[in-house]
C-alpha positions as CSV (number, residue, x, y, z in Angstrom):
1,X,15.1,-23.3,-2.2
2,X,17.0,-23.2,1.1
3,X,14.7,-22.0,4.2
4,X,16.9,-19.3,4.9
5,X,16.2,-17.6,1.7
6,X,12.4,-17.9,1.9
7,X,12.6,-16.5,5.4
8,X,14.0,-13.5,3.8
9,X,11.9,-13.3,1.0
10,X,8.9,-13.2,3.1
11,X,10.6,-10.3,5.1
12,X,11.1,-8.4,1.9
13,X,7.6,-9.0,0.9
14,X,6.3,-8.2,4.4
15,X,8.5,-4.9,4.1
16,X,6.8,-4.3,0.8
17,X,3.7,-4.6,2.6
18,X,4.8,-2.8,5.7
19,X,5.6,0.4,3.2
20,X,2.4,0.1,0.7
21,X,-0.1,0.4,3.4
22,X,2.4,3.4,5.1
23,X,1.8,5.0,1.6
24,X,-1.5,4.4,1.5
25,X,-2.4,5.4,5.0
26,X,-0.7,8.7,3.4
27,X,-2.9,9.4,1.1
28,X,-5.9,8.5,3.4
29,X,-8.9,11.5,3.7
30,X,-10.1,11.2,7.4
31,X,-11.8,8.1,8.2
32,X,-15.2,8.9,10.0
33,X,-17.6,6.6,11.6
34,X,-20.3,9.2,10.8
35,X,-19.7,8.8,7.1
36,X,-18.3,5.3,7.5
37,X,-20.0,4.5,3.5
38,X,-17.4,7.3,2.1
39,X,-14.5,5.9,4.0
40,X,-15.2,2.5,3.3
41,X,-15.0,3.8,-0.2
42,X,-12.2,5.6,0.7
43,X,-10.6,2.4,2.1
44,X,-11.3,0.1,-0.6
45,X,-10.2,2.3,-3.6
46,X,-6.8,3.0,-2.6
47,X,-4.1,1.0,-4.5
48,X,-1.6,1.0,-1.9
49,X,-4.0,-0.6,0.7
50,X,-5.0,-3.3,-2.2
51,X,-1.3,-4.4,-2.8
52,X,-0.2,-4.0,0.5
53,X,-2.7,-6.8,1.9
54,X,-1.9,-8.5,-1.5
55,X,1.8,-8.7,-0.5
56,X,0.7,-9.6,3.1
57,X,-1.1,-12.5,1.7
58,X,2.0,-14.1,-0.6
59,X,4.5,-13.3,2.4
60,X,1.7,-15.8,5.0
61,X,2.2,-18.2,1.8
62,X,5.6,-18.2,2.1
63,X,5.8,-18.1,5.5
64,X,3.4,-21.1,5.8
65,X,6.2,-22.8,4.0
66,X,9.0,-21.9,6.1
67,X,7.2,-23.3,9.0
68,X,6.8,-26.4,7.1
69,X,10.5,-26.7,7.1
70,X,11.9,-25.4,10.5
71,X,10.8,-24.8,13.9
72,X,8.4,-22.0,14.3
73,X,11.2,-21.2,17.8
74,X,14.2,-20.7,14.8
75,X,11.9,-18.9,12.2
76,X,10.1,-16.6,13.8
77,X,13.2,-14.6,15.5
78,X,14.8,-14.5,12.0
79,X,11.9,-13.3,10.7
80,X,13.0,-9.9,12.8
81,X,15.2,-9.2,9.8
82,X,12.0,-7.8,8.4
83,X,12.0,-4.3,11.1
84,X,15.6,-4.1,9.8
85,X,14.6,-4.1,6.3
86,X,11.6,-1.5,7.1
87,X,13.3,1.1,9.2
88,X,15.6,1.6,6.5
89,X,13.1,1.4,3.9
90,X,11.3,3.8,5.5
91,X,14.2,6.4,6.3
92,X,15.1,5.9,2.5
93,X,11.4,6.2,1.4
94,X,9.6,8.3,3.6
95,X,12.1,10.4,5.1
96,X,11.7,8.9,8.6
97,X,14.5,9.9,11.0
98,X,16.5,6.8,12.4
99,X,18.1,8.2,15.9
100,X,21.5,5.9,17.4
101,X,19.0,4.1,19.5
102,X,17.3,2.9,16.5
103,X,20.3,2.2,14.5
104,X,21.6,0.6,18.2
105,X,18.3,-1.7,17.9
106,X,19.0,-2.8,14.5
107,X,22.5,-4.1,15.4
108,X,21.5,-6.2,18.1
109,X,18.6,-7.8,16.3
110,X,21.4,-8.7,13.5
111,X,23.2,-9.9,16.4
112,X,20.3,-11.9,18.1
113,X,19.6,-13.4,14.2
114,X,23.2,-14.6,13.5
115,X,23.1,-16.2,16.7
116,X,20.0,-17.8,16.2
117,X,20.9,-18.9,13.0
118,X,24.0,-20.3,13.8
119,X,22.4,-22.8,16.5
120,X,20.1,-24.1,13.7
């Protein structure tokens, strides 16, 4: 599989993980160190949390390969793609409000990527 597509796989999947621990965080009671058994509980239980970290885990998989392949100096900037794929996730998903500036950030980091890419 060429790099560049398991670059952006492990963006999706760390977008994937990004948004289950946003949903779980959601549905989070108050976490209290006074009653730190109950949120543990709390914590542990939650579905979103446990696939979340579970999608965390397969995107450092995948990324351990991609490292294997290219220079961490190319990799890691086109990794970026991942806060493009979130934000707009997240406006879509969870109703977050993307302002200009934001959308203004997203363009130059697909500006910085291309060029990044291209020198590779």
């Amino acid at each position: 599989m060429p790099t560049f597509a398991l670059i952006l796989i492990s963006s999706v999947i760390n977008t994937a993980a990004q948004l289950l621990l946003k949903a779980g965080a959601d549905r989070l009671k108050v976490l209290s160190w006074s009653h730190w058994y109950e949120s543990f509980i709390n914590l542990i239980s939650n579905p979103y949390l446990f696939l979340g970290l579970c999608c965390y885990v397969v995107s450092v998989g995948v990324w351990i390969i991609v490292l294997s392949r290219v220079p961490v100096s190319v990799a890691h900037p086109i990794s970026s793609l991942a806060y493009i794929t979130t934000a707009i996730s997240a406006a879509i998903i969870f109703n977050e409000y993307l302002s200009l500036t934001r959308i203004m950030g997203i363009f130059v980091i697909i500006f910085g990527v291309y060029l990044i890419a291209r020198t590779n």
